[in-house]
C-alpha positions in Angstrom: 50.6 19.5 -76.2 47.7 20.8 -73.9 49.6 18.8 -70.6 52.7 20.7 -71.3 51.1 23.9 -72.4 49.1 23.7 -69.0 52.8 22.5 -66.9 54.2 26.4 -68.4 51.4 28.0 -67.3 51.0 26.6 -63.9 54.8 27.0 -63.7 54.5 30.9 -64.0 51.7 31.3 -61.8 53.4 29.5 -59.5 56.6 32.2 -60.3 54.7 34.6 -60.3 53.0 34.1 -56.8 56.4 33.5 -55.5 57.9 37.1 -56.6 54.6 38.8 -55.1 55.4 37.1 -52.0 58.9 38.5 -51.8 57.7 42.0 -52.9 54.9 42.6 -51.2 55.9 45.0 -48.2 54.5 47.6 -46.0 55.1 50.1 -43.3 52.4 50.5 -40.3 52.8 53.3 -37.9 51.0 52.4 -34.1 50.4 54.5 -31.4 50.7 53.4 -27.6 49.0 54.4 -24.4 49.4 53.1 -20.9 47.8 53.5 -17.7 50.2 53.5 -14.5 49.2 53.2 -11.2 50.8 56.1 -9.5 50.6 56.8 -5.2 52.3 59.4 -3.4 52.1 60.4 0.1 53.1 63.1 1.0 52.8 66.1 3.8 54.0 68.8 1.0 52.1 66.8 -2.2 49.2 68.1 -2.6 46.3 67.0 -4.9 46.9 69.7 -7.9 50.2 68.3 -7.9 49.0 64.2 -8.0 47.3 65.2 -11.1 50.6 67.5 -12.6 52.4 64.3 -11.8 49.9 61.8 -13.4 49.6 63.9 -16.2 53.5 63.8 -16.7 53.2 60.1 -16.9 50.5 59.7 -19.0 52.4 61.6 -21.8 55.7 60.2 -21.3 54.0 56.6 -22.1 52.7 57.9 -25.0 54.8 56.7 -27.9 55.2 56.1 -31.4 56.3 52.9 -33.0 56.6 51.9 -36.6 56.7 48.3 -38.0 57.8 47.3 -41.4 57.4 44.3 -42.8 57.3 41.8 -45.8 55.7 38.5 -46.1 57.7 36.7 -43.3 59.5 39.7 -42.2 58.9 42.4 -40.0 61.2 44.9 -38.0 59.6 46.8 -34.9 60.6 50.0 -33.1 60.2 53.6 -31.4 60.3 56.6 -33.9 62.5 58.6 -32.4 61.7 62.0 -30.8 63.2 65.5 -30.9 64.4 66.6 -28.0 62.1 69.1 -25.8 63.6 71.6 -23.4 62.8 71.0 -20.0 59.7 72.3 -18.4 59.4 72.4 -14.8 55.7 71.9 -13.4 54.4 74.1 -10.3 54.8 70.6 -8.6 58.5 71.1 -8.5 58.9 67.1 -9.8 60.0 66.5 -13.2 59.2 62.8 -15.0 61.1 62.1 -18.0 61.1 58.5 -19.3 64.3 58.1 -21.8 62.9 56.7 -25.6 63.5 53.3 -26.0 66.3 52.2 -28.6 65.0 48.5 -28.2 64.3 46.8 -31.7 62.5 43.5 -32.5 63.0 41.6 -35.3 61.1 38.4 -36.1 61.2 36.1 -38.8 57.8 34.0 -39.1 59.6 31.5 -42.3 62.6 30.5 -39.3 60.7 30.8 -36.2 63.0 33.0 -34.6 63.2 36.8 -33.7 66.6 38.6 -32.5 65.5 41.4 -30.0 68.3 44.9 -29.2 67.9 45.4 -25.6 69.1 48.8 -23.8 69.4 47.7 -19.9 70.3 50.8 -18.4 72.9 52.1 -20.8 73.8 48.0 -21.7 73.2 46.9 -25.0 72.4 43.3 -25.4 71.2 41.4 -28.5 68.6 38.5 -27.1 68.5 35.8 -29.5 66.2 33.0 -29.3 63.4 31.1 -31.2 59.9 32.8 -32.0 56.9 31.6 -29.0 53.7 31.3 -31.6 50.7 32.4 -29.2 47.7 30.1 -29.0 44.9 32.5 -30.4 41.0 32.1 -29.8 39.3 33.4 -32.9 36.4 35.0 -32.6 33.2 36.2 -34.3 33.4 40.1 -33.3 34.5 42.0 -36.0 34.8 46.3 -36.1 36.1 48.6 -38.6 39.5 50.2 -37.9 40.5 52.9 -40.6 39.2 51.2 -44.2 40.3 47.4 -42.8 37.4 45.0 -41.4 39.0 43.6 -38.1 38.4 40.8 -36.3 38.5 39.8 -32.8 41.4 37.3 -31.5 42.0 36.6 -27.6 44.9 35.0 -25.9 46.1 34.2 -22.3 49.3 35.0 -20.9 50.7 34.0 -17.3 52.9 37.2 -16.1 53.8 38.9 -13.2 53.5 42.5 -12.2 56.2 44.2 -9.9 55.0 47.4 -8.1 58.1 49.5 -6.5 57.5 51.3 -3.5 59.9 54.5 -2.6 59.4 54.0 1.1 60.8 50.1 1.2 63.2 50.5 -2.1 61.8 47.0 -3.0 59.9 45.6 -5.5 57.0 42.7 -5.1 56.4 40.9 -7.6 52.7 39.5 -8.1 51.7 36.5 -10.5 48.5 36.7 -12.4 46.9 35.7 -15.7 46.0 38.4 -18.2 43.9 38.3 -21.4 45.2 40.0 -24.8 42.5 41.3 -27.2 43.7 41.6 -30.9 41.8 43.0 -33.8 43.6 41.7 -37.3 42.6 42.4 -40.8 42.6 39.9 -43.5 42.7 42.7 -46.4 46.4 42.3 -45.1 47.3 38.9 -45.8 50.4 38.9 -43.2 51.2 37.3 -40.0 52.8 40.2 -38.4 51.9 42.4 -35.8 53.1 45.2 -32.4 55.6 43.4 -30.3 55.8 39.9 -29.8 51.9 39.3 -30.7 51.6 37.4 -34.6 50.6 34.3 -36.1 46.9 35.6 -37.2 45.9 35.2 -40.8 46.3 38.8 -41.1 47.9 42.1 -39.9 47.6 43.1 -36.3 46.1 46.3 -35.8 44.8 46.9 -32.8 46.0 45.4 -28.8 45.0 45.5 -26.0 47.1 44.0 -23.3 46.3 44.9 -19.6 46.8 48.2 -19.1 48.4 49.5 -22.6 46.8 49.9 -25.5 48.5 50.2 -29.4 46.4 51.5 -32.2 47.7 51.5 -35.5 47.0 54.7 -37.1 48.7 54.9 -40.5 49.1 52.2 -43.3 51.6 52.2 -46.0 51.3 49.4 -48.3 54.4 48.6 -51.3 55.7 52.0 -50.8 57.9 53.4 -53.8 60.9 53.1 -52.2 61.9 49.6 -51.5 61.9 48.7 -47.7 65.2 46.5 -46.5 64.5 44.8 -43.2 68.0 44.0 -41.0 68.0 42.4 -37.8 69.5 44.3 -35.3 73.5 43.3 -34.9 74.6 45.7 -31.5 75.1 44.4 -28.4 76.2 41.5 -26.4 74.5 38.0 -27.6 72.3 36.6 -24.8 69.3 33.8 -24.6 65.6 35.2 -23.4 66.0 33.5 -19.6 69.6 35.2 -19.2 68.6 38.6 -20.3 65.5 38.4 -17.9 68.2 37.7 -15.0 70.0 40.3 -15.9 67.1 42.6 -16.0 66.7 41.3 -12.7 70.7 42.1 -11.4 70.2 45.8 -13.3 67.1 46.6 -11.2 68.5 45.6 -7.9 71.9 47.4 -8.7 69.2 50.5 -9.3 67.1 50.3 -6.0 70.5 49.7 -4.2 72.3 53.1 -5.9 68.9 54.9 -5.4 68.1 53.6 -1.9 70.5 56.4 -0.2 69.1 59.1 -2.5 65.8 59.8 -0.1 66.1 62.9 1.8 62.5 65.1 1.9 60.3 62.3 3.0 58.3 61.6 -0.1 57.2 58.4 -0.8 55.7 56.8 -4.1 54.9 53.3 -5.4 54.3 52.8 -9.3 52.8 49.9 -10.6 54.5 48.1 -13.6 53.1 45.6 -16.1 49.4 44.1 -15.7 
């Protein structure tokens, strides 16, 4: 009597454990910053407008993201922005960088993620399985909000591609860069910004090369029930064909832009790294 009363009880727990698993949810709101290495030479630029400029671009980079999630769920994209009405600076130069519609959703249970790509007015839906990073845990821990963090680091091979005005072209440079994580525990999730996971908690905090997300707002089994759907838009590619067509887009750009140069004015911005 005790072996089977014992059987029903385990039996619930284990019920029990698996309804929490499939309830438990949560919304976390990140902020992003980059830094962009910005030149211009110029006769007519002067320095009052290098910094108009810089300042331009440092705002347009920084962006609000949200990611919802459940235990092996999660669903990551840009909040989307009213529109603003053009400002003109004393510079003369206007930077706008259009909001991304890109949204990533991965799947931890299948080891996969399905990613809706906008490749300059394209849509493409890049399908493919999920790349778990190799994480070095470490001892460092810091407060972030009311979570205890710690410290996770990972290597990456990637390659930066600075565009010059003057040539049209871009180089592309290969380097190794380190990612700094800071996950919590408290959050018993795998899930994180981007394409970084697989820690035994939520990812707050990354720092990868020159851009920075912070997450600054934490909603944990909110009221309302959250439904997580991959994305379903767009034309259904693999992850090596949609960086060749990234690749095609980008040269199709330099070549529609290349005839556009009239007043002299050359720049070079440096992307990734």
């Amino acid at each position: 009597m005790n072996i089977k009363f014992l059987t029903i009880v385990v039996f619930f727990l284990a019920f029990a454990e698996a309804v929490m698993a499939q309830d438990f949810q949560g919304v976390a709101t990140y902020k992003s910053r980059r830094k962009v290495d910005l030149k211009m030479e110029s006769e007519n630029m002067t320095d009052a407008m290098r910094e108009q400029i810089a300042a331009q671009l440092k705002k347009q980079f920084e962006k609000t993201y949200t990611l919802t999630f459940n235990r092996n769920e999660s669903l990551y994209k840009e909040d989307e922005k009213l529109a603003t009405p053009d400002v003109a600076s004393s510079s003369g130069i206007q930077i706008k960088i259009s909001q991304s519609r890109d949204i990533l959703y991965k799947n931890t249970g299948a080891q996969r993620y399905e990613r809706q790509e906008d490749v300059l007015g394209k849509i493409f839906l890049v399908k493919d399985s999920l790349p778990k990073p190799e994480w070095k845990l470490e001892k460092e821990t810091k407060s972030i909000g009311d979570y205890t963090c710690f410290k996770a680091t990972r290597t990456e091979d990637v390659v930066s591609q600075t565009f010059s005005s003057e040539t049209m072209k871009t180089v592309d440079t290969a380097f190794t860069k380190t990612v700094t994580v800071w996950y919590t525990p408290q959050i018993p999730v795998s899930h994180g910004p981007g394409m970084n996971w697989g820690l035994p908690g939520l990812i707050l905090e990354v720092q990868d090369g020159d851009q920075t997300i912070l997450c600054s707002q934490i909603v944990l089994n909110p009221e309302e029930k959250i439904e997580i759907k991959a994305p379903e838009n767009g034309k259904v590619v693999g992850e090596a064909e949609m960086k060749t067509i990234q690749d095609e887009k980008m040269k199709e750009w330099i070549e529609r832009n290349s005839s556009n140069r009239e007043d002299g004015q050359t720049f070079t911005i440096k992307i990734g790294g």
